[in-house]
N, C-alpha and C positions, 0 to 999 in steps of 0.2 A: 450871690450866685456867680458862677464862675462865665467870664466872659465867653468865653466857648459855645454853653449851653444858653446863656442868654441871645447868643445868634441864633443858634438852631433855633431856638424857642419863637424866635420873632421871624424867620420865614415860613416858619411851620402854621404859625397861626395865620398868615397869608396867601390864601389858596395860588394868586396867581404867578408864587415866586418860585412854585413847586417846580423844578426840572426836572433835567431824566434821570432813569433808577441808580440811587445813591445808596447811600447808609444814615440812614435817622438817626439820631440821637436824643437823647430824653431823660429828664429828672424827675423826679417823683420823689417831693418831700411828703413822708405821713407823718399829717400834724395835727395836735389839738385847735381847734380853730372854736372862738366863740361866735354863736347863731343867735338873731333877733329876728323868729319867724313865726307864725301860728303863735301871737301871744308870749312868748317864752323866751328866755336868755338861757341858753346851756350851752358848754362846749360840746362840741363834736369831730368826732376822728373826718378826717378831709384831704386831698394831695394837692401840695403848694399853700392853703389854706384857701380853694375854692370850693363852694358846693351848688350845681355841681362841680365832676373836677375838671381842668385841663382837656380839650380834644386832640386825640393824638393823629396828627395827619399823616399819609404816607401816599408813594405810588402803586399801583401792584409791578412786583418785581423789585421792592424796596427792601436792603435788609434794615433792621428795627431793632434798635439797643435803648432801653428805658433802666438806668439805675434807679430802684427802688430803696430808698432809705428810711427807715424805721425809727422814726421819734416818740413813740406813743406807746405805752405801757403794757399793748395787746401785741402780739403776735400777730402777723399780715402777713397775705400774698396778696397775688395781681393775676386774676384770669384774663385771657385776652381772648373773651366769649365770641363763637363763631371763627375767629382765625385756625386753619387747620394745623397748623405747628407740622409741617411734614419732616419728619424726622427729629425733630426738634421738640418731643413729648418732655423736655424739660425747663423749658421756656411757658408751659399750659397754665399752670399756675394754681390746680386743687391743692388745698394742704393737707397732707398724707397722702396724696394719691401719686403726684408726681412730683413733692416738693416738701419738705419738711419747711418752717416755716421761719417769715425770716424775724428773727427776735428782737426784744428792744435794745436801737444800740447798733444796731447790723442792717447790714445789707446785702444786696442782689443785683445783677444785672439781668435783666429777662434778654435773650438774642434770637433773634428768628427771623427767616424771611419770608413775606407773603406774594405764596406763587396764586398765581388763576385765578386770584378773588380780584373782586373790586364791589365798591359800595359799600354802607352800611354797617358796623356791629357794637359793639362796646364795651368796656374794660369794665372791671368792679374788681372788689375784695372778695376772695373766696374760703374766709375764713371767719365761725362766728356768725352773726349777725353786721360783722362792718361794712357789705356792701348797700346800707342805708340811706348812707353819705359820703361812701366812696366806692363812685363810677362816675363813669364819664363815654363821650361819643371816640368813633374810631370811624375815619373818615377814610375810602380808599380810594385815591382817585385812580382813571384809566390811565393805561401807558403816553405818552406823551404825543399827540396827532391823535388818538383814538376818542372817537365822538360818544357819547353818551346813545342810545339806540332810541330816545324820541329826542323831541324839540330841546333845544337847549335853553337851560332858564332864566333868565334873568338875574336872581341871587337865587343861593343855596341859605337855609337857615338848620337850624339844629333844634328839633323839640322833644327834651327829657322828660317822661314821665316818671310819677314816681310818688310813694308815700312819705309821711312823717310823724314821728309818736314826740310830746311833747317828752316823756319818761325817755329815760335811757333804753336803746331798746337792748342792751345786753341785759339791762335788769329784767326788763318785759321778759325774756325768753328764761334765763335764767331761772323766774319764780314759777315760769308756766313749768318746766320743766320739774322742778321742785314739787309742786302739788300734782304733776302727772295729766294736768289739765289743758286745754287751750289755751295759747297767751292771749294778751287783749289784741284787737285790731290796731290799727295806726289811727291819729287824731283827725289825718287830713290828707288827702292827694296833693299832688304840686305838679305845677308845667313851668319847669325849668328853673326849678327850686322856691316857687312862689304857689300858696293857692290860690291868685287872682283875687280880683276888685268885687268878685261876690262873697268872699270872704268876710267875716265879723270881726276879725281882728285888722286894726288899725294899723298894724307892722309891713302888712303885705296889699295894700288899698291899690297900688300901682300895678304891682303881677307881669306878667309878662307878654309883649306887646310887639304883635309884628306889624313894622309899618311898609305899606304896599304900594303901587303906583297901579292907577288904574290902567287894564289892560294889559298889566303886563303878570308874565307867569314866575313861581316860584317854587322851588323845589326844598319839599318841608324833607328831612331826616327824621324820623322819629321814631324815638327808643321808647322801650318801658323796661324802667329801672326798679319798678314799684319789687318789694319783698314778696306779696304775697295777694299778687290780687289782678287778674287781665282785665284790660282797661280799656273801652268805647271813647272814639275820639272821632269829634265832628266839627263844623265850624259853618254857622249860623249862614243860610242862603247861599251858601254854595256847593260843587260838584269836587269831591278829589281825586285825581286821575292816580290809580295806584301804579306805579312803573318798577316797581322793587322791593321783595322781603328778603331780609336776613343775607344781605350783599349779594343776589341775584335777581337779575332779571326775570321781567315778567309780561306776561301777554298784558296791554295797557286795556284797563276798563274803570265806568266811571261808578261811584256810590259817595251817597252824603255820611256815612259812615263807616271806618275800620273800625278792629277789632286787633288790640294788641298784647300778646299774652308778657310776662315777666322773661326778659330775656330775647325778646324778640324782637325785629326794627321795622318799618315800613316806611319806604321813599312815596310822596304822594308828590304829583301837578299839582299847583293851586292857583287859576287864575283869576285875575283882579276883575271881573266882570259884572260888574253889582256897582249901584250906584252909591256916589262918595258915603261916606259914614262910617260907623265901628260895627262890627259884629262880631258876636260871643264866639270863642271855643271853649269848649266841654271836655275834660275826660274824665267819665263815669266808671264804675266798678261793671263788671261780668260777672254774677254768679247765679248757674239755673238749681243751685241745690240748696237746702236749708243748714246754709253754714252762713256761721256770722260773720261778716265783710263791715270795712267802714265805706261808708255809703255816701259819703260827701265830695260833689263833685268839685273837681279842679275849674278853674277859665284864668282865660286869659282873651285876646283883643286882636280883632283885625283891624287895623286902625289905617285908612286912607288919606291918601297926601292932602292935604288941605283940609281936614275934618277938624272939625273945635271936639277938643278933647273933652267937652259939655254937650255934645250931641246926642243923640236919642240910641242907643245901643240896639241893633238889632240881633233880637234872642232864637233860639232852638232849643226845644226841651229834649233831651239826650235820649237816648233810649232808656226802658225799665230796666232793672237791675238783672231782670231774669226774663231779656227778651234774647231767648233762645233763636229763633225763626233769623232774627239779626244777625247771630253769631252765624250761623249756621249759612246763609247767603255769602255773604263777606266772605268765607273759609269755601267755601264749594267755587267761588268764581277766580279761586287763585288759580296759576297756569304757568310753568314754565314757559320763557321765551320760545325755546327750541327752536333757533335759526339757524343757519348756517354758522354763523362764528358766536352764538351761544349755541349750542346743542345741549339736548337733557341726555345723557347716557344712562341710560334706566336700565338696572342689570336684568335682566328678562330670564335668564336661566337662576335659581339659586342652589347653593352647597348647602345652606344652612339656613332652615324654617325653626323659628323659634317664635313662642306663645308667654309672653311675659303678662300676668296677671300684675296690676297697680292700684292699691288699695289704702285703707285705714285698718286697723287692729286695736287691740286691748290685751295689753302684757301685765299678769300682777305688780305688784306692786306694793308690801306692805309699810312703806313708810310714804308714801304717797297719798291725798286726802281721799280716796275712794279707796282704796287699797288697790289701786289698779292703774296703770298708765295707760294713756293715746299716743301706737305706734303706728307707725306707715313701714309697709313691704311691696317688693318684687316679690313675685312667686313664693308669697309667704316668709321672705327672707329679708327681715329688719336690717341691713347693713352696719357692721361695728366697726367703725375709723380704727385703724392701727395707729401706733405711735409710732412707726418707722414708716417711712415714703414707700410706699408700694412699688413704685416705678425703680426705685436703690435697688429695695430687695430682690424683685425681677432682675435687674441685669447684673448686680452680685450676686445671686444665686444665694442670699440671707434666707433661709427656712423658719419655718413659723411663725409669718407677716400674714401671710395669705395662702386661702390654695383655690385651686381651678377647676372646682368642681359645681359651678351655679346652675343649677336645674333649669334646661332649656326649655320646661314649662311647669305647670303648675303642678307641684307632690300631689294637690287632691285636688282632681275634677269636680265640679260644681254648677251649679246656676249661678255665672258670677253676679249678673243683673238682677238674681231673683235677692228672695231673703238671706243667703249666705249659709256658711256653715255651721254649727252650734257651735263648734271651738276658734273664739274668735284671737286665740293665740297666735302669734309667728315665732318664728327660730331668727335664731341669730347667729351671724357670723361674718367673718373677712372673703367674703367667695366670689372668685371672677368668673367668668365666662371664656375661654382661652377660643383664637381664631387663627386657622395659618392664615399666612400672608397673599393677598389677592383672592380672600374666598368671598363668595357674593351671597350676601345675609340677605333675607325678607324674617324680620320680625312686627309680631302682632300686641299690639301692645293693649291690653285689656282691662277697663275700668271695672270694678268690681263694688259692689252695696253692702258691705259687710256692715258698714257702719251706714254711710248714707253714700249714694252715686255723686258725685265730684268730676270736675273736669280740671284735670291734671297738664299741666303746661311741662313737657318730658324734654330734656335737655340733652344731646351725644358729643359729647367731645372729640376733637380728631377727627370730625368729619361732615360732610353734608351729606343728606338723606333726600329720597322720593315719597312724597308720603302719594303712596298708590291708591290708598283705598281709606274708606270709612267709614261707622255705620252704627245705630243703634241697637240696642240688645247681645248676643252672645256672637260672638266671631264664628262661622260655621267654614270649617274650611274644605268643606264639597261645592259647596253652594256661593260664597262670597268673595273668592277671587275670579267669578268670572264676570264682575262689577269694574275690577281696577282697571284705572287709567296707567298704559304702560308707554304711552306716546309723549304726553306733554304735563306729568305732574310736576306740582310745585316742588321746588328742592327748595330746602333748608336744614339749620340747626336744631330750631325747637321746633316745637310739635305739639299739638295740644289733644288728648283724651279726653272727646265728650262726656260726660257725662251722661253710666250709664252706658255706654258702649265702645266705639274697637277704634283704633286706625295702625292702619297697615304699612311701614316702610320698605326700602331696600336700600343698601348699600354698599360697596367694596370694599371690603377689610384690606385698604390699599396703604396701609399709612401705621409703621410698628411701634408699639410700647405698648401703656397702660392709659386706658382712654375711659374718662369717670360719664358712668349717665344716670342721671336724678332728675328727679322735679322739681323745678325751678320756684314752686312755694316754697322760699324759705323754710316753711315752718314745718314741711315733707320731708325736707331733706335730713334738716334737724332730729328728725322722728325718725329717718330712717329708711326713705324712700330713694335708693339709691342703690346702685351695682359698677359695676366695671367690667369691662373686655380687656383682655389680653391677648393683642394681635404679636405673632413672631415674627422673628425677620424672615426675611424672601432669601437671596439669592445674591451675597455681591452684597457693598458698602453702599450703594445707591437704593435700598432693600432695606436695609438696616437703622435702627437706631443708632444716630450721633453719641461718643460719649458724653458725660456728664462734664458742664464746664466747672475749672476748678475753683468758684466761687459759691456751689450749690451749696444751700443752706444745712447744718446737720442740725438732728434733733437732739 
């Protein structure tokens, strides 16, 4: 590794060496790395040959250069999930949407600066099935003097969630895809690439283990990286104070349990207030609908200074799999900070109301074992990846990539929550959503029972959202916006669709290109649960999308 990057490398992993806004630098080797985990010796695609990988630190107001170099036989990008890329839609990282992909052999520089965030989010592979085992945390600290908005913690720590299939999962998806079927679940959960000391397998007996001082507080990061599964996470006799989702502030309030969907982060307090010894953490599966999940919980250790590592572990039984009432508490008590130097800008007038139905379907199929596939749609419309970057074709004016005509709601009205329609078909196609510049969107985003009600974890690129409202059964839009919170809701990236019923956002189309939104189930998006907007530019180069740097990847 070139001395250069071996410096940056070694202040970066040192919170306290961090100074003022500079310019990051960063490597990202993808590598075959071999794993000895859940029983199993296989290689697996990795960056640097970490799993998980590398935490990328930054300041806000940091600009950020990560060369990604491609060792590995697949095709690879690098989402930088949550970061808004303002102006910088080519640095985002979908493959085909804003980046053709960078191949084996080649490479990318990702460049961007990140203005007005801070806290929380995290990188992965946004190509394929690779973001298994390659993602990693993205740490952003305040400006330099600027204090964190509670008590300041003692240590910061980083906790990944996340699944693991002992099979390769391109082949998992690969043969699901082939028979038109569901692929298998994953073998195992993991916290921070280990599924803990309650695990059967003798590879991972140790897991992963925070050690505390009594009395004193810590400030847990915590992702979920898992592919396809929101994860219950608790830690045995104690209170977690939540102070931040999805690199925002939040009104602080206490629960023995979150709730974190795929894609999404939560900063918790954890204070050491419990007497010396170890206690379990949990992270469990979420799902209230009759789809099959792997159901085996992750742990890992609170482990106390001076505790014999042979001491009596003090346990919590996690919540059930399909303890709705859970979910649903934890999600209702979120709250934008909205202080004076956080404020929630919640656009209160909108240009553009839009009713997005998110679903399951069934497409024929006659080489498929049913003769029939399991697809997912928006607004009945299965999304088909182009081979040209969407984002190229847009600002070269290349015709027959995509067009911009995505139905702002659903072709046939229905009972989306009742039994559904008899034709359980979707359409297909490359179709965006087009938005001028600075219009201010409220869209409804609607679970629908076609197949069975699911709770969808819904992902926007380019931007953060208010989610205003939410609610079980059919979105009635006489009656149900005079529910929403237009003072202090949660802002974020993802977003989760109960199961079964609606939640309602707003946004700024403040920010131009081509901005991908899907459900963060891996195995949705795969199927087909995905769209895009096309915001224009505004007015003036400060409005506009940057060109494309002359390293972009072609297809």
């Amino acid at each position: 590794m070139e001395s250069w990057i071996r410096a940056v490398l070694l202040v970066a992993c040192t919170l306290p060496l961090l100074v003022d806004a500079t310019t990051r630098h960063y490597k990202f080797n993808v590598v075959m790395s071999n794993a000895t985990r859940l029983c199993s010796t296989k290689p697996i695609v990795t960056v640097n040959g970490q799993f998980p990988g590398p935490t990328l630190y930054a300041r806000e107001g940091d600009n950020v250069l990560v060369k990604v170099v491609n060792h590995v036989k697949y095709n690879v990008t690098i989402h930088w999930h949550g970061v808004r890329q303002l102006q910088t839609g080519w640095a985002d990282g979908p493959a085909y949407i804003t980046q053709c992909p960078i191949q084996p052999g080649q490479n990318y520089v990702y460049n961007f600066t990140i203005k007005g965030q801070r806290g929380t989010l995290l990188w992965h592979a946004h190509i394929l099935w690779l973001r298994a085992t390659v993602h990693g945390a993205i740490v952003i600290l305040p400006k330099p003097s600027v204090p964190y908005p509670f008590p300041a913690p003692h240590k910061e720590e980083i906790v990944i969630l996340g699944e693991w299939w002992i099979s390769d999962t391109e082949a998992v998806i690969n043969q699901a895809m082939k028979a038109g079927l569901p692929p298998n679940v994953s073998d195992a959960h993991t916290i921070n690439g280990h599924p803990g000391p309650m695990s059967t397998c003798a590879t991972s007996q140790d897991g992963f283990k925070l050690q505390v001082d009594s009395g004193k507080t810590y400030l847990l990061r915590i992702i979920n990286a898992a592919l396809n599964e929101e994860l219950f996470f608790k830690v045995a006799g104690h209170k977690l104070t939540v102070v931040e989702v999805d690199a925002v502030y939040t009104k602080p309030f206490k629960t023995d349990t979150i709730l974190v969907a795929p894609g999404q982060t939560t900063n918790v307090l954890l204070t050491a207030d419990q007497g010396a010894g170890r206690y379990l953490v949990t992270a469990s599966p979420f799902m209230d609908s009759p789809i099959a999940v792997d159901n085996k919980t992750a742990t890992a250790t609170v482990h106390y200074t001076n505790t014999l590592s042979t001491s009596a572990l003090t346990t919590a039984k996690p919540p059930a799999q399909n303890a709705t009432p859970v979910a649903t508490s934890f999600v209702d008590s979120l709250r934008s900070l909205n202080s004076r130097t956080y404020p929630a800008r919640v656009p209160l007038q909108v240009d553009r109301s839009l009713l997005f139905t998110v679903g399951i379907g069934v497409n024929p199929c006659p080489a498929c074992a049913n003769g029939s596939r399991v697809v997912a749609d928006i607004n009945n419309v299965s999304f088909v990846m182009p081979t040209t970057a969407i984002l190229q074709a847009h600002y070269f004016n290349v015709s027959g990539v995509f067009t911009d005509d995505f139905p702002a709601n659903p072709p046939v009205a229905f009972n989306y929550t009742g039994g559904g329609p008899k034709n359980l078909q979707t359409m297909t196609g490359t179709r965006l959503y087009r938005l001028p510049y600075n219009s201010t969107v409220q869209l409804v985003l609607q679970d629908t029972g076609i197949i069975a009600p699911e709770n969808h974890p819904v992902h926007l690129h380019g931007f953060n959202f208010f989610a205003v409202g939410r609610g079980l059964g059919n979105y009635n839009p006489k009656t149900s916006p005079s529910k929403f919170n237009l003072v202090d809701p949660i802002e974020r990236n993802t977003i989760g669709v109960p199961s079964g019923g609606w939640t309602a956002i707003r946004f700024t189309a403040d920010n131009p290109g081509v901005w991908f939104m899907h459900c963060h189930l891996e195995v949705h998006t795969t199927w087909g649960l995905k769209m895009a907007f096309l915001v224009d530019d505004g007015k003036g180069p400060n409005e506009s999308l940057l060109p494309p740097p002359i390293d972009l990847p072609t297809c």
